[in-house]
N, CA, C and O atoms as CSV, one atom per row, in Angstrom:
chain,resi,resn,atom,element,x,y,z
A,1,UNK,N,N,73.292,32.168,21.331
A,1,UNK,CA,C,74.740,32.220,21.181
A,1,UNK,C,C,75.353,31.359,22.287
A,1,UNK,O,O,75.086,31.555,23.473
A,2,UNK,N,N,76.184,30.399,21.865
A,2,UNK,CA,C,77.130,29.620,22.444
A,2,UNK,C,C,78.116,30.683,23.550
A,2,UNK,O,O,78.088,31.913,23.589
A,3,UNK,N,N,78.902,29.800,24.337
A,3,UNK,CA,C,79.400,30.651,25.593
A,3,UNK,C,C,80.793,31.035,25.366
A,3,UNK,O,O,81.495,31.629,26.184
A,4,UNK,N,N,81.311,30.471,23.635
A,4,UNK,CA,C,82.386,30.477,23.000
A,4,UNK,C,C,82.198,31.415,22.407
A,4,UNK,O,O,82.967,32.375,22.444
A,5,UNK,N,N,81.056,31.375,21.661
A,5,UNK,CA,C,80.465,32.751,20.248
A,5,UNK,C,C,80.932,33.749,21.409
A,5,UNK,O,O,82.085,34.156,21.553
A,6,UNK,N,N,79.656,34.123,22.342
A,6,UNK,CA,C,79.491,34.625,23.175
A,6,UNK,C,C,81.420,35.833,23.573
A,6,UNK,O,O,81.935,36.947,23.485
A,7,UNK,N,N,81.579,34.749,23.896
A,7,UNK,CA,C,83.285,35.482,24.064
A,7,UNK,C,C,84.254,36.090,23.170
A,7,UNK,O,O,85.087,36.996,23.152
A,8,UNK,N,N,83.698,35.054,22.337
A,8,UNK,CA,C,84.779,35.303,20.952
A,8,UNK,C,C,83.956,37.231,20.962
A,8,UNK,O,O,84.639,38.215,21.244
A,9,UNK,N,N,82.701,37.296,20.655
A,9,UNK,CA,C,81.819,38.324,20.302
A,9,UNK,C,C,82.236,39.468,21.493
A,9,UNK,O,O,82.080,40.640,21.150
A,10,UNK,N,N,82.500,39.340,22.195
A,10,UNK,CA,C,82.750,40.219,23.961
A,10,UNK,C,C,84.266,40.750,23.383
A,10,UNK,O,O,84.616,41.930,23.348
A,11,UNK,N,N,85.067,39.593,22.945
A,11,UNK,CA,C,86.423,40.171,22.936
A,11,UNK,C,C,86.746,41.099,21.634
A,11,UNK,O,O,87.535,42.041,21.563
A,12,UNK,N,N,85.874,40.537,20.595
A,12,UNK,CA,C,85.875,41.585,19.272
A,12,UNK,C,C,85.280,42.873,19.751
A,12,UNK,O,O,85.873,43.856,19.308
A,13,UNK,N,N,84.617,43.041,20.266
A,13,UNK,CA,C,83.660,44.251,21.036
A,13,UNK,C,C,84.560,45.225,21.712
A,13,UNK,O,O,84.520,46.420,21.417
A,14,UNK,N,N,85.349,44.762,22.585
A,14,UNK,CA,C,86.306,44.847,23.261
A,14,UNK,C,C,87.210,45.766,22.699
A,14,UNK,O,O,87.453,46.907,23.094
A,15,UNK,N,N,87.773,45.051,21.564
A,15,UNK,CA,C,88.417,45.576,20.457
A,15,UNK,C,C,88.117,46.720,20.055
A,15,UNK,O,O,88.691,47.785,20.279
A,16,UNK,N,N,87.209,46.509,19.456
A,16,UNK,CA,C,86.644,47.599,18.347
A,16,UNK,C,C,86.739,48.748,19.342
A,16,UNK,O,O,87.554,49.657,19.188
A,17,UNK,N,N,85.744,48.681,20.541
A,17,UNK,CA,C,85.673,49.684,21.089
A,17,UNK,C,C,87.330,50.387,21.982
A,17,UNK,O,O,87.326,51.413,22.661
A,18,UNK,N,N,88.289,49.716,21.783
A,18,UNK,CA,C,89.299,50.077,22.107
A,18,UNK,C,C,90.215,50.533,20.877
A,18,UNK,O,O,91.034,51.401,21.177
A,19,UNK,N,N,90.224,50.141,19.659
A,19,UNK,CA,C,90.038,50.826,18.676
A,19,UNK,C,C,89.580,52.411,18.152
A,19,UNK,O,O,90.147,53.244,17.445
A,20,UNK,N,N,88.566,52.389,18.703
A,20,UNK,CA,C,87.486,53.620,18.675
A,20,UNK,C,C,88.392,55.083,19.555
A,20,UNK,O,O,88.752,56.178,19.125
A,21,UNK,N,N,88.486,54.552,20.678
A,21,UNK,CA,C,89.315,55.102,21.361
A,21,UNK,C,C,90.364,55.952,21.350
A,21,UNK,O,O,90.488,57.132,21.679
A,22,UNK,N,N,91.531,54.652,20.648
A,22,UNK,CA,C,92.667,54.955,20.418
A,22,UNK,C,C,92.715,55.955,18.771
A,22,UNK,O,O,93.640,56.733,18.535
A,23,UNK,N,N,91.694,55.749,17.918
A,23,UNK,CA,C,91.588,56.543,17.030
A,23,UNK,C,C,91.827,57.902,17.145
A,23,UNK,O,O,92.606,58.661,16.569
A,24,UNK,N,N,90.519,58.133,18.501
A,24,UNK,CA,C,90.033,59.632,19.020
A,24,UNK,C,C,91.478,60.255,19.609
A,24,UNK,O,O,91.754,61.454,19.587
A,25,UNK,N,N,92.130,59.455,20.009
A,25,UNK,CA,C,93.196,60.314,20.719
A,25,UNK,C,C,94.656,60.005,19.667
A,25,UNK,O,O,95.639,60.517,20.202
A,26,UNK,N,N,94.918,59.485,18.676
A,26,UNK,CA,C,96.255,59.432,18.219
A,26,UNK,C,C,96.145,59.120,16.897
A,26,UNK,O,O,95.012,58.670,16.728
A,27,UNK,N,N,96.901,59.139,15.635
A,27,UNK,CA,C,96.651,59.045,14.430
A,27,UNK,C,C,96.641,57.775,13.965
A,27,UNK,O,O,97.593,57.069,14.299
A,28,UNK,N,N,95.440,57.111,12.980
A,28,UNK,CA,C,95.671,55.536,12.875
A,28,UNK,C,C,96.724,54.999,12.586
A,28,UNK,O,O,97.041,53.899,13.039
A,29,UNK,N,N,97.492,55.721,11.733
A,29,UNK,CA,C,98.326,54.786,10.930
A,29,UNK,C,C,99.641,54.420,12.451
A,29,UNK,O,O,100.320,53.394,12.453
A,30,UNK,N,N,99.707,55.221,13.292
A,30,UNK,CA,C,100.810,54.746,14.152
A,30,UNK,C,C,99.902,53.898,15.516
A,30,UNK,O,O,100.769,53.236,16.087
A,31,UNK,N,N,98.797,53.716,16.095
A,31,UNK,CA,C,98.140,52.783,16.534
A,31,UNK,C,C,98.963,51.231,16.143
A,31,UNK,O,O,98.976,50.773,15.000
A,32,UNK,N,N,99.606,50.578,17.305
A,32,UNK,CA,C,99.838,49.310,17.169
A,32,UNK,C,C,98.554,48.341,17.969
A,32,UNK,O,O,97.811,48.737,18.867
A,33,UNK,N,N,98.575,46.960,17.321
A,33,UNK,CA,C,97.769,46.029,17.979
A,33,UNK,C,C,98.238,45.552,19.235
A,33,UNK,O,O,97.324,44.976,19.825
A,34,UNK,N,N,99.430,45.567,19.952
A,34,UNK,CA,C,100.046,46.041,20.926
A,34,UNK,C,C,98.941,46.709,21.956
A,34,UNK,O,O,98.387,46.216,22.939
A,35,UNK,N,N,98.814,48.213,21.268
A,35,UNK,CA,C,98.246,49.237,22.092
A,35,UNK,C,C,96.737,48.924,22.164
A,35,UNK,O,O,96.189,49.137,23.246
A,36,UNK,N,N,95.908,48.384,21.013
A,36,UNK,CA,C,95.158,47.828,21.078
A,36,UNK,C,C,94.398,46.207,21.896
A,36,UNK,O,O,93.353,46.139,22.544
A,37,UNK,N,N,94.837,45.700,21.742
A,37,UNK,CA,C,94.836,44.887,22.942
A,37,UNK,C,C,95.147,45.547,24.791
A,37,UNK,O,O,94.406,45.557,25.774
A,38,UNK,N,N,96.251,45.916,24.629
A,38,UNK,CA,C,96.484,46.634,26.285
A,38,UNK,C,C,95.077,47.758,26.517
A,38,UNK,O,O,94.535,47.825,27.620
A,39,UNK,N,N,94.703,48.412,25.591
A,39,UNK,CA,C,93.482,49.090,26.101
A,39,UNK,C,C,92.375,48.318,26.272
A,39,UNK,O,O,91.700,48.765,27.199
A,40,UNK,N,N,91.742,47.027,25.605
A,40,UNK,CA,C,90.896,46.159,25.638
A,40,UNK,C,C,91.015,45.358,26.635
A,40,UNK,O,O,90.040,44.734,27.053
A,41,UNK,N,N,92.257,45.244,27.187
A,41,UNK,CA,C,92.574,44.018,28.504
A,41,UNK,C,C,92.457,43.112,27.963
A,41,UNK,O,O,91.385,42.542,28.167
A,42,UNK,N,N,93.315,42.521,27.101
A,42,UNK,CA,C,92.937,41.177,26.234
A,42,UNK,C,C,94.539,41.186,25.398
A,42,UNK,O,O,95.163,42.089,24.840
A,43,UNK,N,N,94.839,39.670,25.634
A,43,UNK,CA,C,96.388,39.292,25.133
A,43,UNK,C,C,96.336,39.752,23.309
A,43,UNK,O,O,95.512,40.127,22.475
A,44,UNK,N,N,97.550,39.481,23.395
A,44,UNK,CA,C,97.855,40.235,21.811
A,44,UNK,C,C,97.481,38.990,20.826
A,44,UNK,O,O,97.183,39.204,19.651
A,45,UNK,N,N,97.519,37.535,21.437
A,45,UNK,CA,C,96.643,36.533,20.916
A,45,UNK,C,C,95.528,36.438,20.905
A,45,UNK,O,O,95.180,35.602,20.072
A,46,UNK,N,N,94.469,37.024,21.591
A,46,UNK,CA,C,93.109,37.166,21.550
A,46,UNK,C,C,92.760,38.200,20.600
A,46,UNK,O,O,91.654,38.390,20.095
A,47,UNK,N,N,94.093,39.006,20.368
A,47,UNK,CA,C,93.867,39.900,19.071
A,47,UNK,C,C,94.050,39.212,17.985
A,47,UNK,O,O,93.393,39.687,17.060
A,48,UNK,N,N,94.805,38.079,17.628
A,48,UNK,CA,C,94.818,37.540,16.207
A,48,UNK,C,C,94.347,35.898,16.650
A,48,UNK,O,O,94.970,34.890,16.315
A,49,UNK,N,N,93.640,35.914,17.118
A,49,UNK,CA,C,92.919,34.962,17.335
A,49,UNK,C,C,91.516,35.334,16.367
A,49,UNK,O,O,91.095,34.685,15.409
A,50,UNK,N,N,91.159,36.137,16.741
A,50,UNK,CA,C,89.914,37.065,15.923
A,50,UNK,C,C,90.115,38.161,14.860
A,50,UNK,O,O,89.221,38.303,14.026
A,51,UNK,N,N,90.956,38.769,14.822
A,51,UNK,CA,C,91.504,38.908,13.673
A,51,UNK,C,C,92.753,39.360,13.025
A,51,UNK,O,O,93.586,39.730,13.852
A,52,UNK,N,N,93.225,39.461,11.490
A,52,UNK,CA,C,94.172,39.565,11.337
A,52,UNK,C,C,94.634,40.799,11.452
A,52,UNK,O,O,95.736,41.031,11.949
A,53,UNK,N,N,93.996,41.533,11.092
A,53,UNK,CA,C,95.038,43.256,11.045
A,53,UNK,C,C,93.885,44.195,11.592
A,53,UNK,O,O,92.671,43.990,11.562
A,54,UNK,N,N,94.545,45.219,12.074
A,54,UNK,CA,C,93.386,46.244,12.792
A,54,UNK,C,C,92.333,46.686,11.964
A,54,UNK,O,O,91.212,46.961,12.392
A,55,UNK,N,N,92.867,46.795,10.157
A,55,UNK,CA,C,91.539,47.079,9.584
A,55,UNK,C,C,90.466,45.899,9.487
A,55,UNK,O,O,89.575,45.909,8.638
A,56,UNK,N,N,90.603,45.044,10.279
A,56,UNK,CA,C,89.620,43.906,10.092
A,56,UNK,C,C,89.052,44.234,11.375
A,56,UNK,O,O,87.880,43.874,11.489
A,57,UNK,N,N,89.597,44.870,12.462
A,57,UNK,CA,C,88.712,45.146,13.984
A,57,UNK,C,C,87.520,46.217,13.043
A,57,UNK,O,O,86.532,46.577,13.683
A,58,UNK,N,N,87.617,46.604,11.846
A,58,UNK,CA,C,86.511,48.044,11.793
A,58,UNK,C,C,85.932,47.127,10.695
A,58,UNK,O,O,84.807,46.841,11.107
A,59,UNK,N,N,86.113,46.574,9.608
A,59,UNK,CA,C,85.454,45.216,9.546
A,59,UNK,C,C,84.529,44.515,9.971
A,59,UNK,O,O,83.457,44.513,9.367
A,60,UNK,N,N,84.709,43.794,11.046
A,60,UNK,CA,C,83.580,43.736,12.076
A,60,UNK,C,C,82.814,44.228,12.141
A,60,UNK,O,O,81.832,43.664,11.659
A,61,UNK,N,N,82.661,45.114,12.527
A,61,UNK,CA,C,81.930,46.319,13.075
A,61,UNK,C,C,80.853,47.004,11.719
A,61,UNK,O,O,79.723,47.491,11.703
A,62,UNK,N,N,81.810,46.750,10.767
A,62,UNK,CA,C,81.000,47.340,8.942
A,62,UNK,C,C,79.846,46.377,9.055
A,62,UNK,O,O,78.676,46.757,9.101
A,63,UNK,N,N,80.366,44.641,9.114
A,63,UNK,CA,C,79.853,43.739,8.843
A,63,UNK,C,C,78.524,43.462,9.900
A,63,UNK,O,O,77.435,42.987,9.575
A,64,UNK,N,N,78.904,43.853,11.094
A,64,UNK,CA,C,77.524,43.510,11.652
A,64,UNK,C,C,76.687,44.875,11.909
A,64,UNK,O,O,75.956,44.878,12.899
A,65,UNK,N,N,76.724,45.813,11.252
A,65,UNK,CA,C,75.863,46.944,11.061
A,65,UNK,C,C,75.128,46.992,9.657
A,65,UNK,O,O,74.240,47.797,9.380
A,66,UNK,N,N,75.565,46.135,8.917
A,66,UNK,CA,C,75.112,45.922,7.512
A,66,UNK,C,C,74.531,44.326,7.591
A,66,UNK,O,O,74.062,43.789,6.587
């Protein structure tokens, strides 16, 4: 993996697992990508840089477990 993949892959990670998180403690549907990013430490462009809507952060996550 490239040092780009590499990041791109760190910051989706990032995500997800800040995602995960914010699930456990508050109901999805009011979760903003906002709040998501600020728990990941990562700009709200590094959030749609990688992807478009939060159901694509669990996406990810489908996709590389399958």
């Amino acid at each position: 993996m490239n040092k780009g993949n590499a990041k791109s892959y760190n910051s989706k990670q990032r995500l997800f697992e800040a995602l995960i998180y914010l699930i456990e403690n508050d109901d999805y549907s009011l979760i903003t990508v906002s709040q998501i990013a600020s728990h990941a430490e990562v700009s709200r462009v590094t959030f749609y840089r990688n992807f478009k809507t939060k159901e694509d952060v669990i996406k990810f996550k489908i996709q590389e477990i399958i």
